[in-house]
PDB file of the backbone (N, CA, C, O) and the ligand in Angstrom, with CONECT records:
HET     ZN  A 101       1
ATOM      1  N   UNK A   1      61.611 152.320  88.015  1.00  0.00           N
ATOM      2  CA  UNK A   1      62.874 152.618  88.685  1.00  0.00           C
ATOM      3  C   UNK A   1      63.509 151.343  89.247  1.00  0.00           C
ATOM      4  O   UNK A   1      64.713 151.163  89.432  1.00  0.00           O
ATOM      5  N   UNK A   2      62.499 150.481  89.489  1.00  0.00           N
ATOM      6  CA  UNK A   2      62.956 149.488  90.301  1.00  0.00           C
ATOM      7  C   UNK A   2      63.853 148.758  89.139  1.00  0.00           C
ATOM      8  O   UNK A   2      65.081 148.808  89.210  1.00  0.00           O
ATOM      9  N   UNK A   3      63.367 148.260  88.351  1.00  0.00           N
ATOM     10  CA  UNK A   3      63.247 147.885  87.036  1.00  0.00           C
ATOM     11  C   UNK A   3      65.283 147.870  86.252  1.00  0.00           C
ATOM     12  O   UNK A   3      66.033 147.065  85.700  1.00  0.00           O
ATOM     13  N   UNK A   4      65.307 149.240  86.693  1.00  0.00           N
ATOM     14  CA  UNK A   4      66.942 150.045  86.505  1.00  0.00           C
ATOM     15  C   UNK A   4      67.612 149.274  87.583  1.00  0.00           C
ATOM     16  O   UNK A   4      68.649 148.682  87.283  1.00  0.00           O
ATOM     17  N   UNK A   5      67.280 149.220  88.474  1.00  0.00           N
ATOM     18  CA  UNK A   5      67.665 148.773  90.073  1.00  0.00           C
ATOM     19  C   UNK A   5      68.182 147.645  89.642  1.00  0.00           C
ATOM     20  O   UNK A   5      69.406 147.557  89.745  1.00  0.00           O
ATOM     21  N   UNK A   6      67.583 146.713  89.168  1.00  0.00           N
ATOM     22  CA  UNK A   6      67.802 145.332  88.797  1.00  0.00           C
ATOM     23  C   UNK A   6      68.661 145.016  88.085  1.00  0.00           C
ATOM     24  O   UNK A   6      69.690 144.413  88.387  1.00  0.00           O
ATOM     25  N   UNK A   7      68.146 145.598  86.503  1.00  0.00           N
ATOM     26  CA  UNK A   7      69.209 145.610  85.529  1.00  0.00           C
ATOM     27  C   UNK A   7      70.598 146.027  85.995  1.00  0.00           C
ATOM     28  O   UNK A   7      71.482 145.348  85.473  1.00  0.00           O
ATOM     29  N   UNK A   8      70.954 146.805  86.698  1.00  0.00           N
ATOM     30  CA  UNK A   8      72.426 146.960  86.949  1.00  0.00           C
ATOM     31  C   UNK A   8      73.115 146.059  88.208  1.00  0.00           C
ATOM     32  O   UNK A   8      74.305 145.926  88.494  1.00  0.00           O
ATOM     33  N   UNK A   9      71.943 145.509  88.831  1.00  0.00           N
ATOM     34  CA  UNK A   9      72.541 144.547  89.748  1.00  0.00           C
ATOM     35  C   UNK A   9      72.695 143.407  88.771  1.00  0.00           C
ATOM     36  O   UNK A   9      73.537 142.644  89.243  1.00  0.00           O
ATOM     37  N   UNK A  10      72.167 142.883  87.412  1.00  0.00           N
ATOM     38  CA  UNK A  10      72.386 141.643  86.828  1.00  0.00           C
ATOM     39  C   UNK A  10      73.700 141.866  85.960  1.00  0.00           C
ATOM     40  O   UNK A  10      74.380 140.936  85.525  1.00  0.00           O
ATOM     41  N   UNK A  11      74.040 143.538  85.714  1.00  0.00           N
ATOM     42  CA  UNK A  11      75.460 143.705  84.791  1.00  0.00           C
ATOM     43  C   UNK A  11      76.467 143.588  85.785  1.00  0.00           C
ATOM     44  O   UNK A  11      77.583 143.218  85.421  1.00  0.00           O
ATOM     45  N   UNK A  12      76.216 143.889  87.200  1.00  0.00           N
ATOM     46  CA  UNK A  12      77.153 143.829  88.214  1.00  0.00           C
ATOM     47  C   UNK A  12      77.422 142.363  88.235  1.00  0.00           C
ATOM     48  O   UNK A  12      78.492 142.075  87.698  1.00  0.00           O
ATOM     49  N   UNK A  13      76.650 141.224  88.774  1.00  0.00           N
ATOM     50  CA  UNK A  13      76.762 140.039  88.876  1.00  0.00           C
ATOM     51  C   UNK A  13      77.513 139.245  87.268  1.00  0.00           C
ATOM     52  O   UNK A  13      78.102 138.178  87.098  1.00  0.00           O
ATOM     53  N   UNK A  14      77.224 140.096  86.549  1.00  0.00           N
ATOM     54  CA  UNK A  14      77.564 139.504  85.137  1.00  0.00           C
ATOM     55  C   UNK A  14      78.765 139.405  84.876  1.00  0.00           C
ATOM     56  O   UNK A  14      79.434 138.472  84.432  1.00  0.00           O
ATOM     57  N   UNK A  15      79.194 141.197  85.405  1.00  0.00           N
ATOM     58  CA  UNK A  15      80.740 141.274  85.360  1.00  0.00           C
ATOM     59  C   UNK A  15      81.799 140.630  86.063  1.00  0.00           C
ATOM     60  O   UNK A  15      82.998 140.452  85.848  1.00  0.00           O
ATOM     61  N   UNK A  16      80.994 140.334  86.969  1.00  0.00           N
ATOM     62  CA  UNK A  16      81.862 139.663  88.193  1.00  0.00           C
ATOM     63  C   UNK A  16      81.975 138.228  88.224  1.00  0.00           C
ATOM     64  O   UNK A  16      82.759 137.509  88.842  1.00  0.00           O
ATOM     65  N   UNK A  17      80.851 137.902  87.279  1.00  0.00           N
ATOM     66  CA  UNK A  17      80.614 136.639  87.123  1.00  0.00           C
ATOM     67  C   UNK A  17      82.219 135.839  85.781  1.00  0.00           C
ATOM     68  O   UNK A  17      82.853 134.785  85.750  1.00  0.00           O
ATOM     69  N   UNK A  18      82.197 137.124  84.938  1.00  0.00           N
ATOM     70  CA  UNK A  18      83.223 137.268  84.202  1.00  0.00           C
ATOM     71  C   UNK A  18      84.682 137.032  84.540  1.00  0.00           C
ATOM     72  O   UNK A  18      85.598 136.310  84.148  1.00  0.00           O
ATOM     73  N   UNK A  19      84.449 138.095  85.567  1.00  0.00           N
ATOM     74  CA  UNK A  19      85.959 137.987  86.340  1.00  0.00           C
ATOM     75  C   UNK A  19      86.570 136.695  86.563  1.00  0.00           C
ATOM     76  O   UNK A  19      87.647 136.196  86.235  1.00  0.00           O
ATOM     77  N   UNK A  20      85.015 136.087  87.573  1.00  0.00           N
ATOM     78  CA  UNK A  20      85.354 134.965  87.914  1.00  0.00           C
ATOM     79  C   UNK A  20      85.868 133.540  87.006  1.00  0.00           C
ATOM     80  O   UNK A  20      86.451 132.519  87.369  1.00  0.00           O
ATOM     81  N   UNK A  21      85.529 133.844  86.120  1.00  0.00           N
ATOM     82  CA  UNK A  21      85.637 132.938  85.072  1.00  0.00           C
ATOM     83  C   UNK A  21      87.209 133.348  84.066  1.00  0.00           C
ATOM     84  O   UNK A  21      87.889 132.507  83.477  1.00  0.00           O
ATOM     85  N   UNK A  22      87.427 134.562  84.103  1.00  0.00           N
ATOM     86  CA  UNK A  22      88.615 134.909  83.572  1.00  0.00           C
ATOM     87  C   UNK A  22      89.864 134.532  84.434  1.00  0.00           C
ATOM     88  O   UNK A  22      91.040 134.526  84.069  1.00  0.00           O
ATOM     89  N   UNK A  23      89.316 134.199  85.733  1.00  0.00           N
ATOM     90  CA  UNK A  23      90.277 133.889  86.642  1.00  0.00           C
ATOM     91  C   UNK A  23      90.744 132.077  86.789  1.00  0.00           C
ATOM     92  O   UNK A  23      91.774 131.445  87.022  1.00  0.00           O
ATOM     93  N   UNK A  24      89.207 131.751  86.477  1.00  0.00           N
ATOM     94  CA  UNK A  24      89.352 130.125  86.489  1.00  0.00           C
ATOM     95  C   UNK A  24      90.571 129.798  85.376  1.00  0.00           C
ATOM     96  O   UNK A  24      91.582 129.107  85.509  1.00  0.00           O
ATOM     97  N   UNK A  25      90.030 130.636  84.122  1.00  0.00           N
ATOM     98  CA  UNK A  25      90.760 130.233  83.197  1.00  0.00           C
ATOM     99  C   UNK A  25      92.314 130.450  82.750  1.00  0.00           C
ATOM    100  O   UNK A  25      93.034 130.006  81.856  1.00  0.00           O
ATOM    101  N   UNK A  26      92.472 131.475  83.970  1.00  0.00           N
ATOM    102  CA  UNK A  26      93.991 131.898  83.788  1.00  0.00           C
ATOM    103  C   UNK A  26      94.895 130.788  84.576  1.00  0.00           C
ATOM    104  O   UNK A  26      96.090 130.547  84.404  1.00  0.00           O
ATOM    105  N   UNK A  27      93.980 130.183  85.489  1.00  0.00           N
ATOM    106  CA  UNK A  27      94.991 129.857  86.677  1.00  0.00           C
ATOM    107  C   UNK A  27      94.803 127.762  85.785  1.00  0.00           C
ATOM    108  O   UNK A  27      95.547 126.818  86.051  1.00  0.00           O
ATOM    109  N   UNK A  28      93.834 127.750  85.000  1.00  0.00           N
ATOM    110  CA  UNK A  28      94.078 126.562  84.115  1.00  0.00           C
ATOM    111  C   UNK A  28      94.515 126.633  83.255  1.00  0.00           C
ATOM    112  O   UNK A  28      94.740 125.522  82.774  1.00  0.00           O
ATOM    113  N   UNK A  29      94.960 127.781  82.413  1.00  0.00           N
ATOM    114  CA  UNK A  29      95.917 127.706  81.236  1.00  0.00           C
ATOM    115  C   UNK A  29      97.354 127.961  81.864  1.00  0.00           C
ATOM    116  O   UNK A  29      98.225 127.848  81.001  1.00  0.00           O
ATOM    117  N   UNK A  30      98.001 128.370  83.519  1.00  0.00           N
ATOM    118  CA  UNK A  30      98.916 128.315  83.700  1.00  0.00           C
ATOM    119  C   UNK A  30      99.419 126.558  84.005  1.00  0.00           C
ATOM    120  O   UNK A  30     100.444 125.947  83.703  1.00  0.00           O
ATOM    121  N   UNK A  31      98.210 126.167  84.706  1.00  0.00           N
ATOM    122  CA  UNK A  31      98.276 124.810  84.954  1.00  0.00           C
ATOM    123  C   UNK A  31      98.517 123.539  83.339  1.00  0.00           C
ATOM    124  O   UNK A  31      98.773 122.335  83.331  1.00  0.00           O
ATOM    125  N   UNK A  32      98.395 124.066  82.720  1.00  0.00           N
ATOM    126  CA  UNK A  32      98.224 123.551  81.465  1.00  0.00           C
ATOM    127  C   UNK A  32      99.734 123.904  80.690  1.00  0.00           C
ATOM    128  O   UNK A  32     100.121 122.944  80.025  1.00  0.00           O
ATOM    129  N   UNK A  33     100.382 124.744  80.664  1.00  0.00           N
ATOM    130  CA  UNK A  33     101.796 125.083  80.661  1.00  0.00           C
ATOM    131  C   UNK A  33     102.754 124.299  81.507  1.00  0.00           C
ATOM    132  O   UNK A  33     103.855 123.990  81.052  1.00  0.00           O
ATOM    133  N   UNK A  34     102.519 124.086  82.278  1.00  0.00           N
ATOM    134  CA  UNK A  34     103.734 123.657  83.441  1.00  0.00           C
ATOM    135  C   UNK A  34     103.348 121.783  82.966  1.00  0.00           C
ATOM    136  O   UNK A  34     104.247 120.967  83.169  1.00  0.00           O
ATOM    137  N   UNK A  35     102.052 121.318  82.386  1.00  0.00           N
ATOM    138  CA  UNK A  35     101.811 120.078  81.442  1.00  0.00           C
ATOM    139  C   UNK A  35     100.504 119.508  81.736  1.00  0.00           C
ATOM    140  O   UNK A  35      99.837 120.102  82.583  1.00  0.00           O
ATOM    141  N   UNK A  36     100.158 118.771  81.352  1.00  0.00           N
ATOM    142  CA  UNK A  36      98.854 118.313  81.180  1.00  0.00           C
ATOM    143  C   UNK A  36      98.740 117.894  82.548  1.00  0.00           C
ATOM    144  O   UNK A  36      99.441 117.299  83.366  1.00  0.00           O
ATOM    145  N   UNK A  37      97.406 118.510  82.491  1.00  0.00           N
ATOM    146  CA  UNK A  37      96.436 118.234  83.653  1.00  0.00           C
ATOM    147  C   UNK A  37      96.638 116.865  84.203  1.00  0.00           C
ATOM    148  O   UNK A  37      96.886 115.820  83.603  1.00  0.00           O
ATOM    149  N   UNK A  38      96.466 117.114  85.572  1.00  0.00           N
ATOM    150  CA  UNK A  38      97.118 116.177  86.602  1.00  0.00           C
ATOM    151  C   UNK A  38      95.628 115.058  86.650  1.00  0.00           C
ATOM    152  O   UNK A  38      94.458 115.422  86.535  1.00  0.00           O
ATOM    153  N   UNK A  39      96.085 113.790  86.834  1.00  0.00           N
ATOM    154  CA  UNK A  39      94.684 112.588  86.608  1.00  0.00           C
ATOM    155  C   UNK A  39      95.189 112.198  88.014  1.00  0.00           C
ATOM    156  O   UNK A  39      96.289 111.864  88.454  1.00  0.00           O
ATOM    157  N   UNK A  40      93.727 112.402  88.652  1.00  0.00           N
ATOM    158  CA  UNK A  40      93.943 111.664  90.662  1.00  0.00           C
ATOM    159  C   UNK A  40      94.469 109.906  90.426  1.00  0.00           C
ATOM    160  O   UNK A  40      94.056 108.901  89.848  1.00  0.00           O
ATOM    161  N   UNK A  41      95.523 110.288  91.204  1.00  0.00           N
ATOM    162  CA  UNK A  41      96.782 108.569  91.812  1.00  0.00           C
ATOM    163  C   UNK A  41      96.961 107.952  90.383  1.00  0.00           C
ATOM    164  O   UNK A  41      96.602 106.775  90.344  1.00  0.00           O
ATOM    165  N   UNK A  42      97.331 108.354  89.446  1.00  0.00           N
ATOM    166  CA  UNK A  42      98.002 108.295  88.108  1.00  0.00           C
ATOM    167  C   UNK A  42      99.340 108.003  88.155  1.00  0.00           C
ATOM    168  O   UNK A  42      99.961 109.061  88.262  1.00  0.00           O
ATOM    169  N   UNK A  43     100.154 106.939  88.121  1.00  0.00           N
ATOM    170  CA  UNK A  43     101.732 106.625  88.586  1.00  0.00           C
ATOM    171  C   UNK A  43     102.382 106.821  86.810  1.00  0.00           C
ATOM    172  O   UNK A  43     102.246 105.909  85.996  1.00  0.00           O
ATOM    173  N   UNK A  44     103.006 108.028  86.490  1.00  0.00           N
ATOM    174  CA  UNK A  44     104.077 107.562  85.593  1.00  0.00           C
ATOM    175  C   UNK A  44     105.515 107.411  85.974  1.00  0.00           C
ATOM    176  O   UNK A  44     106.075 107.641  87.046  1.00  0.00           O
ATOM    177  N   UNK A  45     106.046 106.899  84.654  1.00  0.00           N
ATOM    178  CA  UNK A  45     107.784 106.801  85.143  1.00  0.00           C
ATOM    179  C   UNK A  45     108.199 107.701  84.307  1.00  0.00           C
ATOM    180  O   UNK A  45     107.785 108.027  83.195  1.00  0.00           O
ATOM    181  N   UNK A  46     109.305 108.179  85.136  1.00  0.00           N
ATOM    182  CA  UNK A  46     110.548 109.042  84.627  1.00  0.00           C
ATOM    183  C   UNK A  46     110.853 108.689  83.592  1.00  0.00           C
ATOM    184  O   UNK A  46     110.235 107.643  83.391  1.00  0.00           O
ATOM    185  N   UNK A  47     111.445 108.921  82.783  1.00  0.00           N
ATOM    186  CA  UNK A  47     112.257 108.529  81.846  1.00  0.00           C
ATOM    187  C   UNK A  47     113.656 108.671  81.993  1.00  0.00           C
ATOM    188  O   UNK A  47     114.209 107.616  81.680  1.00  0.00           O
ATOM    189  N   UNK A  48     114.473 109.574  82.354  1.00  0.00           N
ATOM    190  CA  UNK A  48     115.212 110.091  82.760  1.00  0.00           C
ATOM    191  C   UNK A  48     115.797 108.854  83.906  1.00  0.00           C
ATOM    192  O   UNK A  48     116.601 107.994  83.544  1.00  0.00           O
ATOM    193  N   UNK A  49     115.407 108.908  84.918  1.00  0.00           N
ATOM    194  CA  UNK A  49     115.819 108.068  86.107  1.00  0.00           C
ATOM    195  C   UNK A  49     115.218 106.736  86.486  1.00  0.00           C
ATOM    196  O   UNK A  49     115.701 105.943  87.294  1.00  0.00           O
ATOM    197  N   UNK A  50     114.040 106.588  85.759  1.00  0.00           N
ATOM    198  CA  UNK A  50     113.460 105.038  85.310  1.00  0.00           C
ATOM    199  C   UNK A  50     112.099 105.278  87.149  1.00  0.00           C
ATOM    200  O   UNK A  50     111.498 104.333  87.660  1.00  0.00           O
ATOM    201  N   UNK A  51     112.042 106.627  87.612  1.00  0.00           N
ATOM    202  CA  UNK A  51     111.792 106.095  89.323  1.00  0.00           C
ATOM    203  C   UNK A  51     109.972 106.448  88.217  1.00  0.00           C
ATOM    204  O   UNK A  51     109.744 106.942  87.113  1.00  0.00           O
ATOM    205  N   UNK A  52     108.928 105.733  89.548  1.00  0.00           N
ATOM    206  CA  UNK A  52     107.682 105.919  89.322  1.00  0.00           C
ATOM    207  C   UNK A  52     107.416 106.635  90.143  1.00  0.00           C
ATOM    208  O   UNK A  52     107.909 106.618  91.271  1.00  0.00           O
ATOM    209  N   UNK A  53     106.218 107.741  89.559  1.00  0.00           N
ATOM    210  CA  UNK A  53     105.776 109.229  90.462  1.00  0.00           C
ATOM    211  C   UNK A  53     104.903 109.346  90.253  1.00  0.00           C
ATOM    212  O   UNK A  53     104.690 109.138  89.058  1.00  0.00           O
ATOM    213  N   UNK A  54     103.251 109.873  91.348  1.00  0.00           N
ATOM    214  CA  UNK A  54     102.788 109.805  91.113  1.00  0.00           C
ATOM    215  C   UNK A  54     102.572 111.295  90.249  1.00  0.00           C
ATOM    216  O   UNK A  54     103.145 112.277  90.720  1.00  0.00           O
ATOM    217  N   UNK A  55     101.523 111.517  88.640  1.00  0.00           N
ATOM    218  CA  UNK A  55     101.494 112.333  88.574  1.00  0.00           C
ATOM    219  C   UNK A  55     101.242 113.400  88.756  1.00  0.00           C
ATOM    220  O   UNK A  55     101.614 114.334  88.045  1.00  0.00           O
ATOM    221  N   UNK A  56     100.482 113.489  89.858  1.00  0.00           N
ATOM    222  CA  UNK A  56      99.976 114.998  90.607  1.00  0.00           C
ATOM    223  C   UNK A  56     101.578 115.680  90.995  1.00  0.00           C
ATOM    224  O   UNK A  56     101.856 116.876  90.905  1.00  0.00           O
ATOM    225  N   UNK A  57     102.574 114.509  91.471  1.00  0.00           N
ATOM    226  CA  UNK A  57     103.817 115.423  91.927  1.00  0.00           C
ATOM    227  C   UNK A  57     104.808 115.212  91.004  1.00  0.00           C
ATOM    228  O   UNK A  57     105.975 115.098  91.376  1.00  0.00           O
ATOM    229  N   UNK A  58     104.405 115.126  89.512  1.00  0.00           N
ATOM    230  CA  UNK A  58     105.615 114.963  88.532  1.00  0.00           C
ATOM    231  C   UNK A  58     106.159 116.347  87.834  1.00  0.00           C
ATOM    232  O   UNK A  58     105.205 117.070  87.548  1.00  0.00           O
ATOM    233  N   UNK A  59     107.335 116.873  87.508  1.00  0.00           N
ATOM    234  CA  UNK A  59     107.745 117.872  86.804  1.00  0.00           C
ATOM    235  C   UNK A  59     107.291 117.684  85.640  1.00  0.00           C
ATOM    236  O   UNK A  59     106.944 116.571  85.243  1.00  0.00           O
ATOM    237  N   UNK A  60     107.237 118.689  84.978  1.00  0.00           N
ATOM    238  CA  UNK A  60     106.987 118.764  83.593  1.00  0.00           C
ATOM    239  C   UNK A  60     108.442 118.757  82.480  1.00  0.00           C
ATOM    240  O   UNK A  60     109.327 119.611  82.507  1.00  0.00           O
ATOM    241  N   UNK A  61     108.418 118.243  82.077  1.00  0.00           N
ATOM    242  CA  UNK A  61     109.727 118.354  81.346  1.00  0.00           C
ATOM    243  C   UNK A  61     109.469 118.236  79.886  1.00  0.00           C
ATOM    244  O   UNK A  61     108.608 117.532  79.358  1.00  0.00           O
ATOM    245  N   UNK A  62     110.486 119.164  79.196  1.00  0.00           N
ATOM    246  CA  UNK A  62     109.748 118.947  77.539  1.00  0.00           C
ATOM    247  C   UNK A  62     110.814 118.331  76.945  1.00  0.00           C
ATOM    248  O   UNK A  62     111.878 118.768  77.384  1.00  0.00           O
ATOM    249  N   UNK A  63     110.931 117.491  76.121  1.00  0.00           N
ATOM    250  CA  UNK A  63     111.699 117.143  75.115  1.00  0.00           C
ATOM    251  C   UNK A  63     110.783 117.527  73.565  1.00  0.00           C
ATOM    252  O   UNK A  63     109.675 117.026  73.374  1.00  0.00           O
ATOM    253  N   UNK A  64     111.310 118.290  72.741  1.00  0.00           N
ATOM    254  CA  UNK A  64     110.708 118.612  71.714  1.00  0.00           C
ATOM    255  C   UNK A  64     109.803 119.018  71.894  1.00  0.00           C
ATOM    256  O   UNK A  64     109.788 119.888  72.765  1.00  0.00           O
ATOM    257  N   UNK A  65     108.561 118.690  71.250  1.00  0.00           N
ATOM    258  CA  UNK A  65     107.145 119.275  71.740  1.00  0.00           C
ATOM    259  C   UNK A  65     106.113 118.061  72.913  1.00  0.00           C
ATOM    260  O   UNK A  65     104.905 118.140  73.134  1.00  0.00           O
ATOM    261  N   UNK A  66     106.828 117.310  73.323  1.00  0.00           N
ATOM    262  CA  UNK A  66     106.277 116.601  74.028  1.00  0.00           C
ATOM    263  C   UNK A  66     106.678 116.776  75.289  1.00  0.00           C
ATOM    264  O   UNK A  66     107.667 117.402  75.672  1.00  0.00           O
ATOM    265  N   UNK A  67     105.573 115.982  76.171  1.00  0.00           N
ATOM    266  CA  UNK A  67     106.216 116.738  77.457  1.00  0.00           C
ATOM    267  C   UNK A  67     106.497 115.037  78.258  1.00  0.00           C
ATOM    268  O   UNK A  67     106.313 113.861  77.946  1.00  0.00           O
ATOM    269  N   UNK A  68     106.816 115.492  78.945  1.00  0.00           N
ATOM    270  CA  UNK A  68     107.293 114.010  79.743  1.00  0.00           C
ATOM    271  C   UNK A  68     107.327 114.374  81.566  1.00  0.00           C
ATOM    272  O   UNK A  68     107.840 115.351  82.112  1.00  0.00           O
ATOM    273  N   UNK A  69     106.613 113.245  82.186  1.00  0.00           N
ATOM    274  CA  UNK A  69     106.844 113.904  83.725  1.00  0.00           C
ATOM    275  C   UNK A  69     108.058 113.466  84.146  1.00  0.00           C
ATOM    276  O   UNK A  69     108.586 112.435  83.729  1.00  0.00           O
ATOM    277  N   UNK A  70     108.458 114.097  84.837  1.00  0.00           N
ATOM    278  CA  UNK A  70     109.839 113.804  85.331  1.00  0.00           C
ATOM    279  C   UNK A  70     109.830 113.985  87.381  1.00  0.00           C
ATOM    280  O   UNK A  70     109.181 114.799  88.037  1.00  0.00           O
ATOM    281  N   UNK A  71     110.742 112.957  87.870  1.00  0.00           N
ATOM    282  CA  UNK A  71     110.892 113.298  89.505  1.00  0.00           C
ATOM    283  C   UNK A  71     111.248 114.395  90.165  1.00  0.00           C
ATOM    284  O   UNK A  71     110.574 114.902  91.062  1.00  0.00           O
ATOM    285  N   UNK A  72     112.262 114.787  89.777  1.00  0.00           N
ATOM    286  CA  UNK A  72     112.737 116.200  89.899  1.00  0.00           C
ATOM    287  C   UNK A  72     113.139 117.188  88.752  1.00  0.00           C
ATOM    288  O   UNK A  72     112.843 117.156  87.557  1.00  0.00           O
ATOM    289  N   UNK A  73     113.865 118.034  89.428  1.00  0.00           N
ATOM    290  CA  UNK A  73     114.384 119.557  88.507  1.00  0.00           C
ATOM    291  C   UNK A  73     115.982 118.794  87.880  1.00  0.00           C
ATOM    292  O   UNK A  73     116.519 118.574  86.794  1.00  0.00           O
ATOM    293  N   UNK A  74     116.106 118.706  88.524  1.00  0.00           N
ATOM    294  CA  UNK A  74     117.531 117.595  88.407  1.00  0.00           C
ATOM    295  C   UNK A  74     117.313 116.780  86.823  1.00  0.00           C
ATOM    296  O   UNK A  74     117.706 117.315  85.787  1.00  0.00           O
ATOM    297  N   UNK A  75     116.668 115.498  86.841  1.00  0.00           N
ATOM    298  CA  UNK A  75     115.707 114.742  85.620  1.00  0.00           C
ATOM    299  C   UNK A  75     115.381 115.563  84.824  1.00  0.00           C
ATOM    300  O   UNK A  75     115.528 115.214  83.653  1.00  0.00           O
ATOM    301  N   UNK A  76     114.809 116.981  85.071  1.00  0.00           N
ATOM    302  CA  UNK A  76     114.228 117.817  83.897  1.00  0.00           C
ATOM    303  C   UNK A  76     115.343 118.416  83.580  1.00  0.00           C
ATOM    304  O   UNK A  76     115.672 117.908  82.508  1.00  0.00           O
ATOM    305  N   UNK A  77     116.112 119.190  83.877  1.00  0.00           N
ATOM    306  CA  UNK A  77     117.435 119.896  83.283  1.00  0.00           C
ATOM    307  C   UNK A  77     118.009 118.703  82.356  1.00  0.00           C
ATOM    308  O   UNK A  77     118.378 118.886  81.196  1.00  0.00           O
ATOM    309  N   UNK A  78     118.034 117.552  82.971  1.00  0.00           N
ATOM    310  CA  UNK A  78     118.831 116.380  82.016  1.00  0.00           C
ATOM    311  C   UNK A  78     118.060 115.919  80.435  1.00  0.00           C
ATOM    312  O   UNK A  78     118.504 115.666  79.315  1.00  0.00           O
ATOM    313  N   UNK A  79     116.757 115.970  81.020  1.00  0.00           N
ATOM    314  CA  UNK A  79     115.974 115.791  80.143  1.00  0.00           C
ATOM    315  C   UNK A  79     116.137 116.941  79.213  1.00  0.00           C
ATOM    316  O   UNK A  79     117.015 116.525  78.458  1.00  0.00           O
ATOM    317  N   UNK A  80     115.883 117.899  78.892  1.00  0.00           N
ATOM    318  CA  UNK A  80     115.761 118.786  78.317  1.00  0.00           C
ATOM    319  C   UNK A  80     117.123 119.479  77.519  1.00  0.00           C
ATOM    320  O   UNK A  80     117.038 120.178  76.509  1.00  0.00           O
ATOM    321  N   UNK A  81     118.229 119.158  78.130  1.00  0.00           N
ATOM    322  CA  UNK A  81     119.568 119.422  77.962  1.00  0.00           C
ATOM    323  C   UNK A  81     119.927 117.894  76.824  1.00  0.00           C
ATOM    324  O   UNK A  81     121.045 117.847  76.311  1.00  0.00           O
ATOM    325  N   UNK A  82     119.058 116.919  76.571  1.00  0.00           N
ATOM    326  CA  UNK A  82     119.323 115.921  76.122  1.00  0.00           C
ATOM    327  C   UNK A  82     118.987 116.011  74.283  1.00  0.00           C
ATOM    328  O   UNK A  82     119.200 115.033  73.568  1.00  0.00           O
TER     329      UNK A  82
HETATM  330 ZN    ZN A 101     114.126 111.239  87.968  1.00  0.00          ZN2+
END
C-alpha cells in the first residue's frame, strides 16, 4: 500500500515538475520573440539613431528577418517602417 503511496506522490511531483518546466519554457520562448537573449553589460548601437545601449535595455526591432536592437519605440517604428 505504501508502495501506491509513493508512486503517486512521484506522478504528482512529475507533473508538477512538468508544469514547471512548461512554464520556464514559455516565458523563454516569449523572451526569445521580443529578440535574442539578453548577454549581461553587452553595449550595442542603434542603427537607427547611431546612440549605444546597453543590451539588456534594447528594443527589438526587425528589419527583414533580422533583428536589430534599437533605443526606443520611436527607432523601432522607423526602423521597421524603413
Ligand atoms: Zn535610437
Amino acid at each position: 500500500m505504501a508502495r501506491v503511496a509513493i508512486f503517486l506522490f512521484l506522478l504528482f511531483a512529475i507533473l508538477l515538475a512538468l508544469r514547471l518546466i512548461g512554464f520556464v519554457l514559455r516565458s523563454l520562448s516569449s523572451r526569445a520573440a521580443s529578440g535574442r537573449p539578453a548577454v549581461e553589460g553587452e553595449m550595442v548601437r542603434d542603427p537607427v539613431c547611431g546612440t549605444w545601449i546597453d543590451r539588456r535595455l534594447a528594443i527589438a526591432g526587425r528589419r527583414g528577418s533580422e533583428w536589430l536592437p534599437v533605443c526606443s519605440e520611436k527607432c523601432r517604428r522607423e526602423l521597421e517602417s524603413a
